[in-house]
KEKE-3310 file (N, C-alpha, C; in steps of 0.2 Angstrom, whole numbers, plus 5000, padded with zeros to 4 digits):
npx = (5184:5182:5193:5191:5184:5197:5204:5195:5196:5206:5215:5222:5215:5203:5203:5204:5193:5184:5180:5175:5163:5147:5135:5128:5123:5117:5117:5109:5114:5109:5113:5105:5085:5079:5093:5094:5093:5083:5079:5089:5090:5079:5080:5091:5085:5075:5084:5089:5077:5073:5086:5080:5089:5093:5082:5079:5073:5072:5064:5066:5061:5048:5038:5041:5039:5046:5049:5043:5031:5032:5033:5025:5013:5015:5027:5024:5027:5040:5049:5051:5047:5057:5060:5069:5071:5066:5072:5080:5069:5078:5083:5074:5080:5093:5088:5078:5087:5096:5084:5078:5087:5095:5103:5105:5102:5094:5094:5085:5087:5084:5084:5094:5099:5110:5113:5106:5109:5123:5121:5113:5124:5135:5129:5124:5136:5136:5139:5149:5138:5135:5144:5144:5132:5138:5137:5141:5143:5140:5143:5132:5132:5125:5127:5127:5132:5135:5143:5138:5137:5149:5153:5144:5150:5163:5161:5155:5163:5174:5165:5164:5175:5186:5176:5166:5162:5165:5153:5152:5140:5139:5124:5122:5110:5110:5123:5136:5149:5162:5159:5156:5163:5170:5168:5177:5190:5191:5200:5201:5196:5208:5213:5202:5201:5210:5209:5199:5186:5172:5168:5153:5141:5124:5113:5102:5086:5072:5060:5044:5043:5047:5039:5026:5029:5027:5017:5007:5014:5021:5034:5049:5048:5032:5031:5030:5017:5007:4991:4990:5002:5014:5021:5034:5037:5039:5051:5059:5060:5064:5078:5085:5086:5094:5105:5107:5112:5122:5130:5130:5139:5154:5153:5149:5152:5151:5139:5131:5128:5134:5129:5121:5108:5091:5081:5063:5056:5061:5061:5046:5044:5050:5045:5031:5036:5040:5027:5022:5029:5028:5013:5016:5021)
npy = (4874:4884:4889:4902:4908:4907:4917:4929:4932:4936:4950:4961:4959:4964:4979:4984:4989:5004:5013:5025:5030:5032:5026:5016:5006:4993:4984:4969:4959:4947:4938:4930:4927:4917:4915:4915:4930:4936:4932:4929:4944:4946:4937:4942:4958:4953:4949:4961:4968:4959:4962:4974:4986:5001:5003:5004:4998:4996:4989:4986:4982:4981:4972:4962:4962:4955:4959:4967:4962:4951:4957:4967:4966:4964:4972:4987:5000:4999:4994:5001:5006:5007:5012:5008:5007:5016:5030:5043:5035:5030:5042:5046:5038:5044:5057:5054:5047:5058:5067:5061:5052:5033:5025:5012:5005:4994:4987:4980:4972:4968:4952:4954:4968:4977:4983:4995:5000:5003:5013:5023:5025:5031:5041:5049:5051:5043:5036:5046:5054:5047:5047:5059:5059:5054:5041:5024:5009:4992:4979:4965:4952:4937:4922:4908:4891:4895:4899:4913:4919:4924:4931:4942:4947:4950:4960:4969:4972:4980:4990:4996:4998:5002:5010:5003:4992:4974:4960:4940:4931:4912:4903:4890:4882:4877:4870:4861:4872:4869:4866:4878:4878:4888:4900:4899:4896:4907:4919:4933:4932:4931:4942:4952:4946:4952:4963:4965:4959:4950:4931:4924:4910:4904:4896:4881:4882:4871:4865:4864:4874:4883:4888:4886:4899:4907:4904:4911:4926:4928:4937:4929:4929:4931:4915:4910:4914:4911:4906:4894:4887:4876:4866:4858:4867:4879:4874:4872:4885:4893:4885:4885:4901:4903:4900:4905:4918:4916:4915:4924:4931:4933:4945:4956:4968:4973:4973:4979:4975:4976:4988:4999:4993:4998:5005:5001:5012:5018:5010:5011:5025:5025:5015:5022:5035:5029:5024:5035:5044:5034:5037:5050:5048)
npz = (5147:5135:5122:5118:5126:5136:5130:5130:5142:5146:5155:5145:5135:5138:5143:5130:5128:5127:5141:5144:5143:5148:5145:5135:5119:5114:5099:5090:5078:5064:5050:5043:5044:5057:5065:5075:5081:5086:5096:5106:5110:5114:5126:5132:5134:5144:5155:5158:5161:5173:5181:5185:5179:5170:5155:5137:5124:5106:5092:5075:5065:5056:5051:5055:5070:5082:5096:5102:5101:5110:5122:5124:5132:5146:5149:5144:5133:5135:5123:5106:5091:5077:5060:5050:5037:5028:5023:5035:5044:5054:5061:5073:5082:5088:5091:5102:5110:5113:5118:5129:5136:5140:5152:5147:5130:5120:5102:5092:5076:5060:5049:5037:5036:5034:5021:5023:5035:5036:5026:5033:5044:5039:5031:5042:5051:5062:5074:5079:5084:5090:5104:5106:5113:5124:5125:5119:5107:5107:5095:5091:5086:5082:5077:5064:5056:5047:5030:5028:5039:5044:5033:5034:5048:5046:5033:5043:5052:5045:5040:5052:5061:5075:5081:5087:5098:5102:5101:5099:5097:5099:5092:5100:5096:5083:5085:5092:5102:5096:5084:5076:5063:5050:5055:5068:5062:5054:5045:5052:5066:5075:5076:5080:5092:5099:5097:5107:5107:5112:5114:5117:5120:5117:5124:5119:5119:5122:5109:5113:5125:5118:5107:5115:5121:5109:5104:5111:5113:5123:5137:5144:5155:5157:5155:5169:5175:5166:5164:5155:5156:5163:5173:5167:5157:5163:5172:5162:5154:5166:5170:5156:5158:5167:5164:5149:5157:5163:5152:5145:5153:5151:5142:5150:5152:5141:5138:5146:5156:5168:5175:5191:5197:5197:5211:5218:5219:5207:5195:5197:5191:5179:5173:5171:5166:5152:5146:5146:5138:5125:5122:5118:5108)
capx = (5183:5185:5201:5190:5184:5202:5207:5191:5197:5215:5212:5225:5209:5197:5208:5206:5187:5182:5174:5173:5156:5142:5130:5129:5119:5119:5115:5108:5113:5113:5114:5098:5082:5081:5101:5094:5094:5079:5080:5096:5087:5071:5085:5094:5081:5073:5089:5090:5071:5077:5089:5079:5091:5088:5084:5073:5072:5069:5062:5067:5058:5041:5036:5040:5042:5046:5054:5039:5026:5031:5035:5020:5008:5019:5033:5022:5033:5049:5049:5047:5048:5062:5058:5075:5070:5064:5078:5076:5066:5082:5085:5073:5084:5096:5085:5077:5092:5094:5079:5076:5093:5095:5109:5104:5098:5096:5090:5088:5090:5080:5088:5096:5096:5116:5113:5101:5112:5127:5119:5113:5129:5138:5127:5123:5142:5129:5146:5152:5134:5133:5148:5142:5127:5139:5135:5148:5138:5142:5139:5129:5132:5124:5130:5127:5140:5136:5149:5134:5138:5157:5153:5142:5152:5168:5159:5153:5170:5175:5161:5163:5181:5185:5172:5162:5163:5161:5154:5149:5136:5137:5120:5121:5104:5115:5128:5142:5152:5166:5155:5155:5171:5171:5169:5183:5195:5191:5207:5199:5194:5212:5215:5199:5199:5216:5208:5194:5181:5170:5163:5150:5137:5119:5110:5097:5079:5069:5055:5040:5042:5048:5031:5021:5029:5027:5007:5004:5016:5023:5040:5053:5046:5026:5030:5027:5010:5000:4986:4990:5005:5013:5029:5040:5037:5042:5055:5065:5063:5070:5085:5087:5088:5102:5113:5109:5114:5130:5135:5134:5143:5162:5153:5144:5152:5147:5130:5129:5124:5135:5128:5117:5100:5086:5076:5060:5053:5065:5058:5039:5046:5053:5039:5027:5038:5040:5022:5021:5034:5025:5007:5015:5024)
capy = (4881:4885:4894:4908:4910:4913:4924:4935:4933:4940:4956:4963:4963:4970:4985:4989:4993:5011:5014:5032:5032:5032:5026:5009:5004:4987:4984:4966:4958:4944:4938:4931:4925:4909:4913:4917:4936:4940:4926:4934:4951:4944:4935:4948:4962:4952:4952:4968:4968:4956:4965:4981:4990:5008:5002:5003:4994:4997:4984:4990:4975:4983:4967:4953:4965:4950:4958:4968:4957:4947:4961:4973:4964:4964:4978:4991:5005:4998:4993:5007:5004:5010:5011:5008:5004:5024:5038:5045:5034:5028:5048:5043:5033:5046:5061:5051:5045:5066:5071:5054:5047:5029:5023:5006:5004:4989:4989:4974:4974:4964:4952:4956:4974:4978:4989:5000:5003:5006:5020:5027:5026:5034:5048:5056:5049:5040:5035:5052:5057:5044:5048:5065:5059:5048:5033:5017:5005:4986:4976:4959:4946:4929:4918:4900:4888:4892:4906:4920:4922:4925:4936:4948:4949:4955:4968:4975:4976:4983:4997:5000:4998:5003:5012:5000:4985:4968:4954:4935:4924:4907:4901:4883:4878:4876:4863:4863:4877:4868:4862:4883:4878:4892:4907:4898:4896:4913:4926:4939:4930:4932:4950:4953:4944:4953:4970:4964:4955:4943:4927:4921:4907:4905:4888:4881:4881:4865:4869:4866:4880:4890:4889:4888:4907:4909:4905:4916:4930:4929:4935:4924:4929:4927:4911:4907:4917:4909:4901:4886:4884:4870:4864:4856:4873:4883:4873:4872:4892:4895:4882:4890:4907:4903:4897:4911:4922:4913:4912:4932:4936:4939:4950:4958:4976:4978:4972:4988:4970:4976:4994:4999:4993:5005:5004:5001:5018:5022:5006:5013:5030:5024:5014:5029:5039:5028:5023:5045:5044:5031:5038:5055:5048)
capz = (5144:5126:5118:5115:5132:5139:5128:5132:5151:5146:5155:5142:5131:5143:5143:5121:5128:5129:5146:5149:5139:5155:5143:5132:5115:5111:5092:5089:5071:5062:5043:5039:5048:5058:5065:5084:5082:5092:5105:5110:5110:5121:5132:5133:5136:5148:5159:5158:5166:5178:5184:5187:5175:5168:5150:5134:5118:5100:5086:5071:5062:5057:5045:5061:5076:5086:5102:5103:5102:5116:5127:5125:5137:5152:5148:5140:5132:5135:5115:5104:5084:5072:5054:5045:5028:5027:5024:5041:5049:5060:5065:5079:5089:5089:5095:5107:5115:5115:5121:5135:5136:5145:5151:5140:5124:5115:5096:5087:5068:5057:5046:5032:5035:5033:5018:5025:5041:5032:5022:5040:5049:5034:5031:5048:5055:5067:5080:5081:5088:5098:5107:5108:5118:5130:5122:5116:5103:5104:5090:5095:5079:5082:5072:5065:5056:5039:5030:5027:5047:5045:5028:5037:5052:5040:5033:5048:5054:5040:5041:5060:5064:5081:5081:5092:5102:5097:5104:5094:5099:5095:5096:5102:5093:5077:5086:5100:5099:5090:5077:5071:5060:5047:5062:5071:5058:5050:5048:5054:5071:5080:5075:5082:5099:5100:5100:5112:5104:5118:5111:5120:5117:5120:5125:5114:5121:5121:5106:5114:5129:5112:5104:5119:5120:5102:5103:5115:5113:5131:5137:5147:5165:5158:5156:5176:5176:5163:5165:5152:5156:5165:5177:5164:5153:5168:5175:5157:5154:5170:5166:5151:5159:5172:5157:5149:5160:5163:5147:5145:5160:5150:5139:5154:5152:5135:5133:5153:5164:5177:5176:5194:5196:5200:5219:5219:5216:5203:5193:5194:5189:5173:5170:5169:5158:5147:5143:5143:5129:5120:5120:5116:5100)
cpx = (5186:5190:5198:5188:5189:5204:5201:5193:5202:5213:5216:5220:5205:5199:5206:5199:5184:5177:5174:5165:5149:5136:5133:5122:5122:5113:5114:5109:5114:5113:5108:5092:5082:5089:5099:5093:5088:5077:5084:5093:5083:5075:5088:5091:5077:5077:5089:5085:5070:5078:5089:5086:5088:5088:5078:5076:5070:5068:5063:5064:5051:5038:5036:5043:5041:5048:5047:5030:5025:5033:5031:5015:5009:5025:5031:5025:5037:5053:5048:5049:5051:5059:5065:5077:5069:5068:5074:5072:5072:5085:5082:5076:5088:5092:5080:5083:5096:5090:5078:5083:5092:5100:5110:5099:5099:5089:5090:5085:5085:5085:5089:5095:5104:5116:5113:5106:5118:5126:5120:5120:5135:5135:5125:5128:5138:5133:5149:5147:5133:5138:5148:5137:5130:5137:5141:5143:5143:5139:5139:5130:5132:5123:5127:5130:5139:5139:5145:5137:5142:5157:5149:5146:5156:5165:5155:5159:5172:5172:5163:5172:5180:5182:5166:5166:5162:5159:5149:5143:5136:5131:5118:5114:5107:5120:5132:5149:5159:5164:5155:5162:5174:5173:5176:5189:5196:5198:5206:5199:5200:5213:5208:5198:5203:5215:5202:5187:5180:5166:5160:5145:5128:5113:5103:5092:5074:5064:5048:5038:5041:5042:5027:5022:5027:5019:5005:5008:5019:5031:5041:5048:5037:5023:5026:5019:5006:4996:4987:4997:5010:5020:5033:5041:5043:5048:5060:5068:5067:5078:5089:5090:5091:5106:5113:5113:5120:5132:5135:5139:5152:5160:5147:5145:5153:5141:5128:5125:5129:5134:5125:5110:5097:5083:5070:5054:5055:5061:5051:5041:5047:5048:5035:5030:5041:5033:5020:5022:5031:5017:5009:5019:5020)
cpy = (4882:4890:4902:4911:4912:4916:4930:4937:4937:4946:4963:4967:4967:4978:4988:4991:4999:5011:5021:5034:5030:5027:5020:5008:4997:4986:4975:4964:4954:4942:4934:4928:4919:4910:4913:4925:4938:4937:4927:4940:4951:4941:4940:4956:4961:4952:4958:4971:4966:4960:4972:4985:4996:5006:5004:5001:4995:4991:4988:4985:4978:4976:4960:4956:4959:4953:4964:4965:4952:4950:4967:4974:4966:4970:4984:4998:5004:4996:4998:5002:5010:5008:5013:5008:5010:5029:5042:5045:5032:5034:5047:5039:5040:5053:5060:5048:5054:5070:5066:5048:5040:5026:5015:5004:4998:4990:4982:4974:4969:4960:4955:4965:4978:4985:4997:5003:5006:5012:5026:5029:5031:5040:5054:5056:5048:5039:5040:5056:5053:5045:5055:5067:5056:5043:5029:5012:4998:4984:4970:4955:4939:4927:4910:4899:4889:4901:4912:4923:4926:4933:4943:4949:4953:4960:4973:4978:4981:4988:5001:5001:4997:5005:5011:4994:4981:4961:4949:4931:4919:4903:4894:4878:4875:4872:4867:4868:4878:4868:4870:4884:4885:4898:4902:4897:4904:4918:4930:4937:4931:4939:4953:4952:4947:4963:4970:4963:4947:4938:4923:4914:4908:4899:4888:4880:4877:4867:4871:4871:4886:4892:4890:4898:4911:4911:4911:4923:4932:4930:4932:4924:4930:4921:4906:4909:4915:4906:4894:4884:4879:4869:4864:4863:4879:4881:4872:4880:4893:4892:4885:4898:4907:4904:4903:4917:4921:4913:4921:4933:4937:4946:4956:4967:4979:4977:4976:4981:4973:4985:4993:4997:4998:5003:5004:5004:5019:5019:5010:5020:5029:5021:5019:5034:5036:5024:5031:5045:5041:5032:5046:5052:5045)
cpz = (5138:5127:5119:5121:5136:5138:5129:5138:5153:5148:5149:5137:5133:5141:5135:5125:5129:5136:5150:5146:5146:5151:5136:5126:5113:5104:5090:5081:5069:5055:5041:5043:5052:5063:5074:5084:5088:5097:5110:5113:5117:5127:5136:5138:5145:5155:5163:5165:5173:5184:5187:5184:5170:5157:5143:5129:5113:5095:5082:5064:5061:5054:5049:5067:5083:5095:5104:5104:5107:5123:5129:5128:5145:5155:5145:5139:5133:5129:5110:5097:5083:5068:5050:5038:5024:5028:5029:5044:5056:5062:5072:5085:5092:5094:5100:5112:5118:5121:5129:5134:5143:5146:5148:5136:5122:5109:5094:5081:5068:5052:5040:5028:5034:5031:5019:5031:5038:5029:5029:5043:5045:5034:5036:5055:5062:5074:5083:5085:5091:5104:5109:5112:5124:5128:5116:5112:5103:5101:5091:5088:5082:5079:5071:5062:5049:5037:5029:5033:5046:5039:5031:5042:5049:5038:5037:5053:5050:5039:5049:5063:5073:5084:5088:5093:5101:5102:5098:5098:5094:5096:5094:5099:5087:5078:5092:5095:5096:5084:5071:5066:5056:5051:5065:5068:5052:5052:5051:5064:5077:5080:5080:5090:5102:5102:5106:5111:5111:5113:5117:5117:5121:5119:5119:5118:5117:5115:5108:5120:5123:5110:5107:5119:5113:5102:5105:5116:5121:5130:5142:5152:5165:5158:5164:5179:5171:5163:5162:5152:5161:5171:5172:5159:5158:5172:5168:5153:5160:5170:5162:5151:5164:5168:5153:5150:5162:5158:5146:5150:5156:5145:5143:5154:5146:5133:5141:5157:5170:5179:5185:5193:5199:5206:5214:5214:5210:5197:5192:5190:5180:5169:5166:5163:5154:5143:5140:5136:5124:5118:5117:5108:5093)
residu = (UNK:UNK:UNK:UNK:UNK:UNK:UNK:UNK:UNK:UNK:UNK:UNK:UNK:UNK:UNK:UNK:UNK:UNK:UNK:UNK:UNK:UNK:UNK:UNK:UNK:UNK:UNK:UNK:UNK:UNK:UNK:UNK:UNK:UNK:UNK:UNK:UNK:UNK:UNK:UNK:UNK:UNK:UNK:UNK:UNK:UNK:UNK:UNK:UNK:UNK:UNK:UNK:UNK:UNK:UNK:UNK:UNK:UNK:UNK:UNK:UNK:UNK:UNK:UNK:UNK:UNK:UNK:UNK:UNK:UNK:UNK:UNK:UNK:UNK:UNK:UNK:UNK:UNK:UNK:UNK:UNK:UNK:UNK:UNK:UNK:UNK:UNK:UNK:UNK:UNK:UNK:UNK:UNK:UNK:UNK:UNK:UNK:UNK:UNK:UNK:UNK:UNK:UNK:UNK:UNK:UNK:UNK:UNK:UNK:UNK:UNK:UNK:UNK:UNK:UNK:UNK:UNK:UNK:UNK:UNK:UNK:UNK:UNK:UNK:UNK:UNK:UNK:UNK:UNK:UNK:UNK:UNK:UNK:UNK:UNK:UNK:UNK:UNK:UNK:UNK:UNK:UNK:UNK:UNK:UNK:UNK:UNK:UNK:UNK:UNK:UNK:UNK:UNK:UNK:UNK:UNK:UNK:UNK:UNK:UNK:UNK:UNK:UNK:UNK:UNK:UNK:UNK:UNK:UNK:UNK:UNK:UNK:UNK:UNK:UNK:UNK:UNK:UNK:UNK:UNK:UNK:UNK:UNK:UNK:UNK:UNK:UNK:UNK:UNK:UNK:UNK:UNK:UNK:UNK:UNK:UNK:UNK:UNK:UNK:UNK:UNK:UNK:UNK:UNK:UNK:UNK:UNK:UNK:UNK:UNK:UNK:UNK:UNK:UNK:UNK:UNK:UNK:UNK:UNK:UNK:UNK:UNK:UNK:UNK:UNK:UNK:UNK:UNK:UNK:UNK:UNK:UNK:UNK:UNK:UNK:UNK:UNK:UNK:UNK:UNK:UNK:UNK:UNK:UNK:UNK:UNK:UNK:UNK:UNK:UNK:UNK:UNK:UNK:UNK:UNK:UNK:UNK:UNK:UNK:UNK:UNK:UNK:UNK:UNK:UNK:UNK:UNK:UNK:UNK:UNK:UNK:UNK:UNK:UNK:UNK:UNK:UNK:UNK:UNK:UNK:UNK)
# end
């Protein structure tokens, strides 16, 4: 077990995380295309799915709405679009988590969208109202080994402070997770793990299951129902999403996995209103 993984385990850490908030946004981000960001997202999301969790998902990516595109077939409504690039297109999120609050949110960012959130978060003290819905925002930075990573992570500290939670992903497609030397040697990275910052990693998936998913626009768990798809496809995504799912579990109480799952009923219910939601918007 890595250095980093014990110090996540310290329960001394656990303790800096705010946990009186009922309700959980988790905010995908990484510093430029290519770094894993919405593979984490779709991993992530689909967990969520999994696990019969009360959840719904935003693409904020109008231009390579990746998390909805592979989700739209199978999850219908459970992805809405954000337009963040439009003064007051990311009001949306907030009056929807208002109007149809869900005890998990997850957004994922588009790369190289920093700017544009900063302005947001600044201009409509976006943390303040999220804590005023019941809602704690972590911030998901998947990282690869070259210093862009490390350079956006800093000034997202430096915007959010304590404001929110943090957790890293190192995503294993880019090397073993010594190999991310700059992120590990960075100043910032003890001060941070010291206020309670998880880093986790997240396995790298073989390419051609990847692209069989890419062709066809299928999420994780379409993979076993398609028609042209195969054993070794099926038996490497499943692989893949064990390890997954083990490698989040320290940061399983800020990305809301270990919230309740929903029964049965509760699951079609939500379904239903949230395809309503999406044919009334």
């Amino acid at each position: 077990m890595s250095e980093a993984n014990n110090t996540n385990n310290n329960p001394d850490n656990q303790n800096n995380h705010d946990s009186t908030f009922p309700n959980r946004l988790a905010i995908v981000t990484g510093d430029k295309g290519g770094v894993g960001k919405s593979t984490f997202s779709r991993g992530l999301l689909q967990l969520y799915l999994n696990k019969n969790l009360p959840c719904i998902a935003y693409d904020a990516d109008k231009r390579n709405p990746q998390l909805n595109r592979y989700f739209k077939t199978s999850y219908e409504g459970r992805v809405r679009f954000l337009d963040i690039f439009t003064r007051g297109g990311t009001d949306l999120l907030l009056t929807d988590l208002e109007s149809n609050p869900f005890p998990i949110v997850l957004l994922d960012l588009p790369a190289q969208s920093g700017e544009f959130m900063e302005n947001f978060f600044k201009e409509i003290a976006f943390f303040e109202m999220l804590a005023d819905l019941d809602y704690r925002a972590t911030m998901v930075s998947v990282i690869s080994r070259v210093l862009d990573s490390v350079n956006v992570l800093e000034k997202l500290y430096k915007l959010c402070k304590n404001q929110v939670d943090y957790v890293v992903v190192k995503n294993l497609f880019h090397g073993e997770e010594k190999s991310f030397e700059r992120y590990n040697d960075w100043s910032l990275r003890k001060k941070m793990l010291s206020e309670g910052l998880v880093e986790i990693a997240m396995p790298d998936l073989f390419y051609k299951p990847y692209d069989f998913m890419d062709r066809y626009s299928l999420a994780f768990s379409d993979v076993y129902t398609h028609p042209k798809s195969n054993i070794v496809f099926k038996g490497r995504v499943k692989s893949w999403s064990e390890d997954f799912e083990k490698r989040v579990k320290p940061a399983a109480n800020l990305l809301a996995l270990d919230k309740l799952p929903l029964d049965a009923n509760e699951v079609k219910e939500l379904e239903k209103s949230t395809i309503e939601i999406l044919n009334d918007s």
